[in-house]
C-alpha positions in Angstrom: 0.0 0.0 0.0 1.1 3.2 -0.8 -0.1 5.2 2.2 0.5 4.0 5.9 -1.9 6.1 8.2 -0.6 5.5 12.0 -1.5 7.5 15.2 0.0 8.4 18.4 -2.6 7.8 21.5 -0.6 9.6 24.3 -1.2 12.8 22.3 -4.0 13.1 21.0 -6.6 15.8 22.9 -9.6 14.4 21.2 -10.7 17.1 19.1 -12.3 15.2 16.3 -11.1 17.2 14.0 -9.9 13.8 11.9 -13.0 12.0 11.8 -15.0 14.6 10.6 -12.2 15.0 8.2 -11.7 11.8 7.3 -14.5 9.3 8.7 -13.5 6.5 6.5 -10.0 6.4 8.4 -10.6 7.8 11.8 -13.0 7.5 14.5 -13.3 9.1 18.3 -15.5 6.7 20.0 -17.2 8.1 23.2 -16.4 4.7 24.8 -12.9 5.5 23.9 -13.2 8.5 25.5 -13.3 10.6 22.6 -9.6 9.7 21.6 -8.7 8.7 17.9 -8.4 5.4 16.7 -7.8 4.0 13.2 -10.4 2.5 11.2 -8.1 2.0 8.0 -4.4 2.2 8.5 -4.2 1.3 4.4 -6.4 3.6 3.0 -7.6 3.7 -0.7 -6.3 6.7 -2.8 -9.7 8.3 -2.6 -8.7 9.0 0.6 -5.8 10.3 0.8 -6.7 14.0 0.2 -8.8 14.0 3.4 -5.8 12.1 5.6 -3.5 14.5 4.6 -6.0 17.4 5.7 -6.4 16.2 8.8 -3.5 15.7 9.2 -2.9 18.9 8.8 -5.9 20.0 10.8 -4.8 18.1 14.1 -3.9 20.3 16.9 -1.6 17.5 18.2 0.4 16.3 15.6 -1.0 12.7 16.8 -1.3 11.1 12.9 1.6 10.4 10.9 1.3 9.2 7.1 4.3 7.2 5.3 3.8 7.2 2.1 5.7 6.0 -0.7 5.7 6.3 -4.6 6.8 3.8 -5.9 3.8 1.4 -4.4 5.9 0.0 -1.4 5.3 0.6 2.0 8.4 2.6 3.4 10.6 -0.4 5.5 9.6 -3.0 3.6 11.5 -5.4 2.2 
């Protein structure tokens, strides 16, 4: 997969921001309280736009993205 989508759970602030973003890819469950979790860490290409924005849009910096162009996952062998 070309886009990795990962998250970091000690810093989010639950804000949302992402899965009104991108509700395909992220969710804040109340029973989570709130926090982000990752619905699809492999998201299709019709995504991507909206992962990058909220990426962007996070006030926590608590998503990262890999990406890589030529099709691989970055670290793979």
């Amino acid at each position: 997969m070309p886009m990795r989508v990962t998250i970091n759970p000690t810093t989010c602030v639950a804000s949302a921001s992402c899965s009104r973003t991108a509700p395909r890819v992220f969710a804040n469950r109340d029973d989570d309280g709130g926090f982000v979790s990752v619905i699809d860490e492999n998201p299709p290409e019709a995504e991507w736009a909206a992962v990058r924005e909220a990426e962007n849009l996070c006030p926590s910096a608590t998503i990262s993205i890999e990406e890589d162009d030529t099709g691989d996952v970055s670290g793979s062998a």
